[in-house]
Every structure is written in C-alpha cells, then in structure tokens.
N, C-alpha and C positions, 0 to 999 in steps of 0.2 A: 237413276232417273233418266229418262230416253225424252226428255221436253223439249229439244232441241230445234230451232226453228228458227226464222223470222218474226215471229209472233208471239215470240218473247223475250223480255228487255231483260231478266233479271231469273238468272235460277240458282236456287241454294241445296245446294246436294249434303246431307249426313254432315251439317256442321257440328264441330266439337271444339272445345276451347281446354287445356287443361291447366289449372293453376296455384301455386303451391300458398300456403298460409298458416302461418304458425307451424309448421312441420308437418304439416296436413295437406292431403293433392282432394281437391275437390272441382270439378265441372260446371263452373255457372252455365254454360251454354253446352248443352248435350244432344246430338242425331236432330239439330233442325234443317229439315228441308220445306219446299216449297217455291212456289214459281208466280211472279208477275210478269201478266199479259202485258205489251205495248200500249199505251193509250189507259195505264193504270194506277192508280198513287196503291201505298200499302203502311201500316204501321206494326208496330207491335206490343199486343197490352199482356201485361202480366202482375202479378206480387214484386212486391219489393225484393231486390236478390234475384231475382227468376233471370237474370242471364240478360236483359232488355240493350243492356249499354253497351256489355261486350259484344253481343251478336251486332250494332249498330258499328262499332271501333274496328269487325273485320270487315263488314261491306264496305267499310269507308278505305280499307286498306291503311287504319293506320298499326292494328295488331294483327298476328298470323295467327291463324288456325290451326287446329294440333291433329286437325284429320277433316276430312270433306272437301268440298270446293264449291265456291261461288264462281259463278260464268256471266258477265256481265256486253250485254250486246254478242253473245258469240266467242269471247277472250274469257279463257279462265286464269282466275288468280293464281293457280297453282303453278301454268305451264308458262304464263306470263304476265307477272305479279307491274313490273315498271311501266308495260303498255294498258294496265287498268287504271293506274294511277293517273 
C-alpha cells in the first residue's frame, strides 16, 4: 500500500495475527488492510471470532503482528515499535 502522506493518521498494511489453540494454528485476523484519513473516527464490525479484538490489541500495541505493518502518524510499528507506543 503506497498511502503515504500527511493526510493520513492511520494506515494498516496485510495484517496477520497467528495463534496457536488446542494444538491447532488458526488466524483470527488474516491480510487486513486499510487507511484512515486525518480528521476521521473508524471501527470495526464483524461476527463474533472474526478477529475484531485482536486486530484492536495490535493497533494498540499491546500484541505483535505475525506479518504486515501498521504506520501510525508516519512511524511504523514494525521499524519502531517503542516510539508508537
């Protein structure tokens, strides 16, 4: 994703979360991307299970990502994870 700019607060590139359960690897949060303009609120609706919490636990920076990157203001989590926080 090439969104790059001033004119956006928030951009979420091919996130992926992976997680293990019962001896089983399954994805709650699988390739979500997307971008909020400056000047925007955003949520996320979905099914129960559909990944809503986890995907909120990485923007928040309190879980990591097992692929993609969130770029918040310009900083991405991935290259500098302590200055998003």
């Amino acid at each position: 994703m090439s969104y790059t700019g001033p004119e956006n607060v928030l951009i979420v590139d091919g996130l992926k979360k992976d997680l293990m359960y019962r001896f089983t690897k399954f994805s709650p949060v699988k390739d979500l991307s997307f971008v909020v303009p400056i000047r925007q609120c955003f949520g996320l609706v979905g099914a129960n299970g559909a990944g809503k919490s986890t995907a909120f636990k990485i923007l928040s920076a309190n879980v990591v990502s097992t692929a993609g990157d969130v770029v918040l203001h310009g900083i991405s989590m991935v290259e500098d994870l302590k200055k998003v926080q």
